[in-house]
C-alpha positions in Angstrom: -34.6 189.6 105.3 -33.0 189.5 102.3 -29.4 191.2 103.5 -29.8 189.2 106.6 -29.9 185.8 104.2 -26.8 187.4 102.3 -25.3 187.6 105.9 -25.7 184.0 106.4 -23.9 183.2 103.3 -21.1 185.3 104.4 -21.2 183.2 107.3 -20.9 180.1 105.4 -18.5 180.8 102.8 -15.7 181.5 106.1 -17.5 178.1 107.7 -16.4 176.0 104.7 -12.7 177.6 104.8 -12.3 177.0 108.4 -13.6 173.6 108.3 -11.3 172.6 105.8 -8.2 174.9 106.8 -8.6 174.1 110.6 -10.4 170.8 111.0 -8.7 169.2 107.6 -12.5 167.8 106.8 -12.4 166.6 103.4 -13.8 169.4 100.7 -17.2 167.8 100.2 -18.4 167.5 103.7 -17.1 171.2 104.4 -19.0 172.4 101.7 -21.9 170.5 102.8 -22.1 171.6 106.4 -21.8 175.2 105.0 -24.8 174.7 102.8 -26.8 173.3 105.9 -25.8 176.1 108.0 -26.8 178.4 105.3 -29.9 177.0 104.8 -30.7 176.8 108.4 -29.6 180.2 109.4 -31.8 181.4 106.4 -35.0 179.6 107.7 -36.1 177.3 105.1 -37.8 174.3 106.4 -36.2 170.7 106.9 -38.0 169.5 104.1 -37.8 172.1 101.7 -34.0 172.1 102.2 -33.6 168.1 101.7 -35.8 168.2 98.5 -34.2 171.8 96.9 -30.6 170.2 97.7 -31.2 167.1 96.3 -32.9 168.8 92.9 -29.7 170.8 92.8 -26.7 168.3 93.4 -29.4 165.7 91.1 -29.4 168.4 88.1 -25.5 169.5 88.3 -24.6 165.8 88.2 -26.6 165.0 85.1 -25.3 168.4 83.5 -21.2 167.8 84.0 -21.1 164.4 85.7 -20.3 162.0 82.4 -17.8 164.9 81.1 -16.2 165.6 84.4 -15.3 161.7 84.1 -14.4 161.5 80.6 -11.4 164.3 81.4 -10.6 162.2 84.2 -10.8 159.3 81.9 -7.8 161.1 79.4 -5.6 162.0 81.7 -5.1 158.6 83.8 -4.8 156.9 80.3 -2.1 159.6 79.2 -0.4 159.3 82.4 -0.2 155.6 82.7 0.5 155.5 78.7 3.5 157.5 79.5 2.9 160.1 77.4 2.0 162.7 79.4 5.7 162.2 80.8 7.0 163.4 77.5 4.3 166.1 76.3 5.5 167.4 79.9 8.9 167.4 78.8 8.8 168.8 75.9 6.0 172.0 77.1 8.9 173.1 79.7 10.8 173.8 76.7 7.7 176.2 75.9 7.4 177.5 79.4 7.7 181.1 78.1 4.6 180.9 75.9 2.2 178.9 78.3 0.6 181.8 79.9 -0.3 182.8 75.7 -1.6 179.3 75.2 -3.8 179.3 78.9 -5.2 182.3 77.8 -6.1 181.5 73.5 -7.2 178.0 74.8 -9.4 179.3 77.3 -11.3 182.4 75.2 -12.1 179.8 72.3 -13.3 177.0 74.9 -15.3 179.8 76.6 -17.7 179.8 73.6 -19.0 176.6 74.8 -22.5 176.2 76.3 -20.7 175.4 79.9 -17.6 176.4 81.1 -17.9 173.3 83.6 -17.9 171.0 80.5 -15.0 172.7 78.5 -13.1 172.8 81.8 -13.6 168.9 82.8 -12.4 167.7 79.5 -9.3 170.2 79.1 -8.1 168.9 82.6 -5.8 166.6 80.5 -3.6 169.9 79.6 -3.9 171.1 82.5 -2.2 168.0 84.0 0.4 167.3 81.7 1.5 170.6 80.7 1.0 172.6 84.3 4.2 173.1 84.6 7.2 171.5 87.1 5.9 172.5 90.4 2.2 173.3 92.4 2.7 177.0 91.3 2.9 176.6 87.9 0.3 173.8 87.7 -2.1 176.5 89.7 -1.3 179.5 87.5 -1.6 177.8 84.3 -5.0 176.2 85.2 -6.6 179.3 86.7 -5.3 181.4 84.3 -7.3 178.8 81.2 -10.1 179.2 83.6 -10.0 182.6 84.1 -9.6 183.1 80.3 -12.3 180.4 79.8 -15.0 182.6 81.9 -14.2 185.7 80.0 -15.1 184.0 76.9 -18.5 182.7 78.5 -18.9 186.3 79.8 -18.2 188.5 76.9 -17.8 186.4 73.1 -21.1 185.8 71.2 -22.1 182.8 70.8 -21.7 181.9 74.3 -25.1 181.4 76.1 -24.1 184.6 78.4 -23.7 187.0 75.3 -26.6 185.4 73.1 -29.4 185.8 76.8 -28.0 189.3 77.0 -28.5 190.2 73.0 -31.6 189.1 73.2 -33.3 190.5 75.9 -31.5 193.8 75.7 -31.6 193.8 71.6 -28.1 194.1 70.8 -26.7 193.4 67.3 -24.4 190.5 66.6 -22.0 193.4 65.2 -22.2 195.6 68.3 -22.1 192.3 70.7 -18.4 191.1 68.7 -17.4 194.5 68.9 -17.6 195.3 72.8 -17.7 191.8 73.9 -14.1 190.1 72.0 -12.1 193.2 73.6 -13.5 192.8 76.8 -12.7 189.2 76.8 -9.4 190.0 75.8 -8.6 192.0 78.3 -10.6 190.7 81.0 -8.4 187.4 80.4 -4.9 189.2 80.4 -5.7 190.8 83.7 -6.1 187.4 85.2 -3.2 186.2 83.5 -1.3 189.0 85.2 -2.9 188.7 88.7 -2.4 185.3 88.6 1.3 185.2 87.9 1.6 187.8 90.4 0.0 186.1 93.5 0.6 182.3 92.7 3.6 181.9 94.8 2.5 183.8 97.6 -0.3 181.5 97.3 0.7 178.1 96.4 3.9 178.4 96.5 7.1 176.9 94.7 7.0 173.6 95.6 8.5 170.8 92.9 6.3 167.9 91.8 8.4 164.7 91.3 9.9 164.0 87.6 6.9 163.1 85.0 7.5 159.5 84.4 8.3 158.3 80.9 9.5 155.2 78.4 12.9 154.0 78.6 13.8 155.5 75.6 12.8 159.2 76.9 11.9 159.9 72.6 10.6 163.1 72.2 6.5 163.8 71.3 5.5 162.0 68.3 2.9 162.5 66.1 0.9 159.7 67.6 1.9 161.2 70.8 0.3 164.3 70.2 -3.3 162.3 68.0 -3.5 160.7 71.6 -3.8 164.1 73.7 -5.7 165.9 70.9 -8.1 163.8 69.5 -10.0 162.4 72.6 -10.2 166.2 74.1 -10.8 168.6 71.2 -13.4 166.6 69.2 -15.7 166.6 71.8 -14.7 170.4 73.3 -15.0 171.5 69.3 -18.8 169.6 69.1 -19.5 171.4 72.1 -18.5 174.5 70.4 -20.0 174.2 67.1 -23.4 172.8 69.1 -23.6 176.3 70.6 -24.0 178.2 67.5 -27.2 176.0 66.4 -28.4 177.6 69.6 -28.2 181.0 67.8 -32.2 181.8 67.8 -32.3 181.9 64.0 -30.9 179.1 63.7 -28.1 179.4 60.9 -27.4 175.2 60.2 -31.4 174.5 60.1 -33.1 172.5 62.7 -31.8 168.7 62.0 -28.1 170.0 62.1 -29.4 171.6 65.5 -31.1 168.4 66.9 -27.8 166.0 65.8 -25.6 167.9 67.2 -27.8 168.8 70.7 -27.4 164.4 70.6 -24.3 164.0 70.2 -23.2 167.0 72.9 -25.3 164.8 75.8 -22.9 164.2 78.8 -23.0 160.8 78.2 -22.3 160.5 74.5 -19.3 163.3 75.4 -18.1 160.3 78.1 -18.7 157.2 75.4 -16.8 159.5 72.3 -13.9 160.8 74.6 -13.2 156.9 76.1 -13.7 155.5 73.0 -11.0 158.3 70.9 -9.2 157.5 73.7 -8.4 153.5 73.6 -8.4 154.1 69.6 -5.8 156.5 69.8 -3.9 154.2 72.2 -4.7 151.6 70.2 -4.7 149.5 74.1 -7.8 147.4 74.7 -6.0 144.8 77.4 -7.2 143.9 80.7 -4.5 146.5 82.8 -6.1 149.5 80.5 -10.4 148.4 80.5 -10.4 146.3 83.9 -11.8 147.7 86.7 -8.5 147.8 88.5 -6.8 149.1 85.4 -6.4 152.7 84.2 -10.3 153.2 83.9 -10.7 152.0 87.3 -8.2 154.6 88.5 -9.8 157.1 86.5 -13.4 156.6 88.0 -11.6 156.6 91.4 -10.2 159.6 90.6 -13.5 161.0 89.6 -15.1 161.3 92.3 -14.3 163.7 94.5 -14.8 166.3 91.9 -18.2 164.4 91.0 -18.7 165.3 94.6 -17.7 168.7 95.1 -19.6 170.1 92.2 -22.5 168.2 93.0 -23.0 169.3 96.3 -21.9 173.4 95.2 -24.7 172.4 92.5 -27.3 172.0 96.0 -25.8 175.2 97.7 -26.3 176.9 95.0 -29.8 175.2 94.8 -30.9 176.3 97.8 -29.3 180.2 97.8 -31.3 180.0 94.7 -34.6 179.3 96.7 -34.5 181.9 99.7 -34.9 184.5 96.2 -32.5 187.1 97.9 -30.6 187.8 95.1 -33.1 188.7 92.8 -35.1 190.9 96.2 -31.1 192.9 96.6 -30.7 192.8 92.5 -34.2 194.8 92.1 -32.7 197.3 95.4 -29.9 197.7 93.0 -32.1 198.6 89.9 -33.5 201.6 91.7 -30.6 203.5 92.0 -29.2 205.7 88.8 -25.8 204.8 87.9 -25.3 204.1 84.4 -23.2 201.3 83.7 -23.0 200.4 87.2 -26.4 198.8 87.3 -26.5 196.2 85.0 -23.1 195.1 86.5 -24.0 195.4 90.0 -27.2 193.9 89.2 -25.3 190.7 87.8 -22.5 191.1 90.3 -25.2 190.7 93.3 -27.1 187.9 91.8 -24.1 185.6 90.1 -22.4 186.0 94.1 -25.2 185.6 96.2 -26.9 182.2 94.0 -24.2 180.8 91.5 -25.2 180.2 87.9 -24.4 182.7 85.3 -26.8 182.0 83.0 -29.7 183.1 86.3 -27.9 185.9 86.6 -27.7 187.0 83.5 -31.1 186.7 82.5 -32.2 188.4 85.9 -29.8 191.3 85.3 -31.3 191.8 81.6 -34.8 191.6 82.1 -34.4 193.9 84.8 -31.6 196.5 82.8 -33.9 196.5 79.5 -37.4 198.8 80.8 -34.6 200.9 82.8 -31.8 201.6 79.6 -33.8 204.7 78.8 -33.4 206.4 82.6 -29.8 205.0 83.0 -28.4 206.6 79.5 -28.5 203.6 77.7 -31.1 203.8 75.2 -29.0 204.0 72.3 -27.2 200.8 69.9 -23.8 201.3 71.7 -25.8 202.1 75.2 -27.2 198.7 74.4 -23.9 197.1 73.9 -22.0 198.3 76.6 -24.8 197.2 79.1 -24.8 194.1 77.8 -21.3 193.8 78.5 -21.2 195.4 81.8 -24.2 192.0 82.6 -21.5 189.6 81.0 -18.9 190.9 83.8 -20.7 190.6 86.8 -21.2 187.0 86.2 -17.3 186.7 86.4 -17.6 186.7 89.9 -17.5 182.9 91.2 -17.0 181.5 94.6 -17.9 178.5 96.8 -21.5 178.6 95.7 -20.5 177.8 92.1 -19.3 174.5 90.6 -16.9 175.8 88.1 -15.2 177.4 91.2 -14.6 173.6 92.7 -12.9 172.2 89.6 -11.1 174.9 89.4 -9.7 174.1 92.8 -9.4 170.4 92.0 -8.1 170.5 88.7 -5.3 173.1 90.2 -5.4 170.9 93.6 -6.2 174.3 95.3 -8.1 174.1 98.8 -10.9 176.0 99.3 -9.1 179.0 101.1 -6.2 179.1 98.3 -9.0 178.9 95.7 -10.3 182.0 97.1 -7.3 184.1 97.2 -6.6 183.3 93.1 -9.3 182.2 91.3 -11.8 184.6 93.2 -9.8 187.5 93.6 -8.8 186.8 89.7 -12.5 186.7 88.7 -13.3 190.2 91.1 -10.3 191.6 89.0 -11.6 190.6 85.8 -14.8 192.2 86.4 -13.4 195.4 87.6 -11.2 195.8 84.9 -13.9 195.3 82.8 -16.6 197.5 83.6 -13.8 200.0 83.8 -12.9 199.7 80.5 -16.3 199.6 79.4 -17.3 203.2 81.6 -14.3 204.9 79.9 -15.1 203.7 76.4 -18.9 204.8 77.1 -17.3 208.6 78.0 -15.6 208.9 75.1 -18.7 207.7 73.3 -20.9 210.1 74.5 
């Protein structure tokens, strides 16, 4: 039953394309249909799919909702300020370097609790420093993506790396050690990938000249307080908030509980606006009206409030028919060192969506089989917790983070596939290559 389920999701994944390639159905009602189908092909009943959708799309709103709308929130105000125009114009003078810059922005972000979060409120850079044309706008956000899932995947303290340590009792030591090379490389190989198929892709196509003041003045200081300030603060909260999550705690409980408050979607969406108009220093009716720039902004929110929402019920109800843990437990029984707990995390993170799921699945069914596999040892340990970490690369149209992706880098759904998937399938390979050859030399 289980492979025939997996076989309807097959079947929906090429719906959703074809629905959106052929019949030019906007991305949310594709996506939609597809989970329908799915959900229908896989037997549930009518009223088990309506209340395990709903739960989903309910729960992935509440999670990135707020912060997918306070990036949206920065970059209409940067664009309408004008300054966008001119941090655009001067990052094409460091064209040469933003592949670098995707990729070190992206690893750091990754340590985040969500990459969904860090990705919504960086859309601001990926806006106004994208590049001159669809191409480079596409390569430079999936490659931040890209580098942004490594980090989730592979550097401690991201909720990936500390489920994995626990469960599979890895040091912090060994977890840096395997898991900031991995990330490292797992990141350039997307780079590279990425570079190499975005204009077969996208193509080359030029966006219009950035707007800017009359005076066409380079980036100012204030310039750059106005980009900075509203999207870092909050990314860096985010970041510091996921090392209180350590489990012994290192900045005591009340440092823990401040910062879990202040890290709430909605605080995120109330500090970013409000960094935003102070940095702007514009309170006037054409900036805080509804028809004004925050107007636009919500407008412009939510079709990506709506894509990830729904990919938040697919993933819902794949989540429900429990094939992927049934085909992660067939995987388990087989004897292939390394490959398990990869293929384990691989089949779970494709066939239901959420790396964290995945990860904890994969782990708690790696740890009773480490001694049989070969990995019983500190640096067994280690490199099966980093095999885990790469199969949850893997992302597709049952994940949310794969539909920002795609708006962010205004991707459809069948272009998404062919770079940000095939970048995360590369990643993972490359990965859990690296990680078998180390473990030969090892042993």
């Amino acid at each position: 039953m289980e492979f025939y389920q997996a076989a309807a999701l097959l079947g929906a994944v090429w719906l959703v394309g074809t629905l959106t390639a052929r019949a030019n159905l906007p991305v949310f009602l594709s996506l939609l249909l597809g989970a329908l189908t799915f959900a229908i092909l896989a037997r549930m009943t009518l009223v088990s799919i309506g209340d395990v959708f709903s739960l989903g799309f309910a729960q992935t709103v509440d999670s990135f909702g707020f912060v997918i709308v306070a990036g949206s929130v920065v970059a209409v105000c940067l664009e309408r300020s004008g300054m966008a125009g001119r941090f655009a114009s001067d990052g094409r003078r460091l064209a040469r370097h933003r592949g670098v810059a995707a990729v070190a922005v992206g690893l750091l972000a990754g340590l985040a609790p969500s990459p969904t979060a860090a990705l919504a409120l960086l859309r601001p850079w990926c806006r106004v420093a994208g590049g001159p044309s669809a191409r480079t706008r596409a390569a430079g956000t999936t490659t931040l993506a890209l580098a942004l899932a490594a980090g989730q995947a592979f550097i401690y303290p991201s909720v990936v790396a500390v489920a994995t340590s626990a469960i599979l009792r890895v040091g912090l030591l060994a977890m840096l050690g395997v898991g900031i090379p991995l990330a490292v490389v797992a990141a350039v190989s997307g780079r590279l990938l990425v570079s190499f198929m975005a204009r077969q892709v996208v193509g080359n196509t030029a966006y219009p000249a950035a707007s800017a003041p009359a005076d066409e003045r380079g980036l100012s200081t204030a310039d750059m307080r106005a980009i900075v300030v509203p999207t870092l603060v909050p990314l860096v909260l985010l970041i510091v908030a996921a090392f209180t999550q350590i489990p012994s705690e290192p900045f005591g409980r009340t440092t823990k509980e401040i910062l879990g408050f202040m890290t709430r979607p909605t605080i995120i969406l109330v500090l970013s606006l409000g960094l935003t108009l102070l940095m702007l220093r514009r309170w006037d009716q054409p900036v805080v009206s509804e028809t004004g720039w925050l107007g636009a902004a919500l407008t412009a929110s939510a079709r990506p409030l709506l894509v990830t929402g729904t990919a938040g019920g697919f993933a819902a109800l794949l989540q429900a028919t429990g094939m992927a843990e049934l085909i992660a437990e067939r995987i388990s029984e087989l004897h292939l060192g390394l490959a398990v707990p990869f293929l384990a995390a691989a089949a779970v993170k494709v066939l239901q969506g959420s790396p964290l799921v995945a990860t904890l699945t994969a782990a708690g069914m790696t740890e009773p089989l480490l001694t049989a596999l070969g990995l019983d040892d500190a640096a067994g340990r280690a490199f099966a917790a980093g095999a885990i970490g790469a199969g949850t690369l893997i992302a597709h149209v049952n994940d949310p983070y794969f539909w920002l992706v795609a708006d962010i880098a205004e991707l459809t759904p069948v272009q998404a596939l062919a770079l940000h998937t095939l970048g995360t399938v590369v990643q993972a390979c490359v990965a859990v290559l690296l990680l078998t050859l180390v473990r030969g030399f090892v042993v």
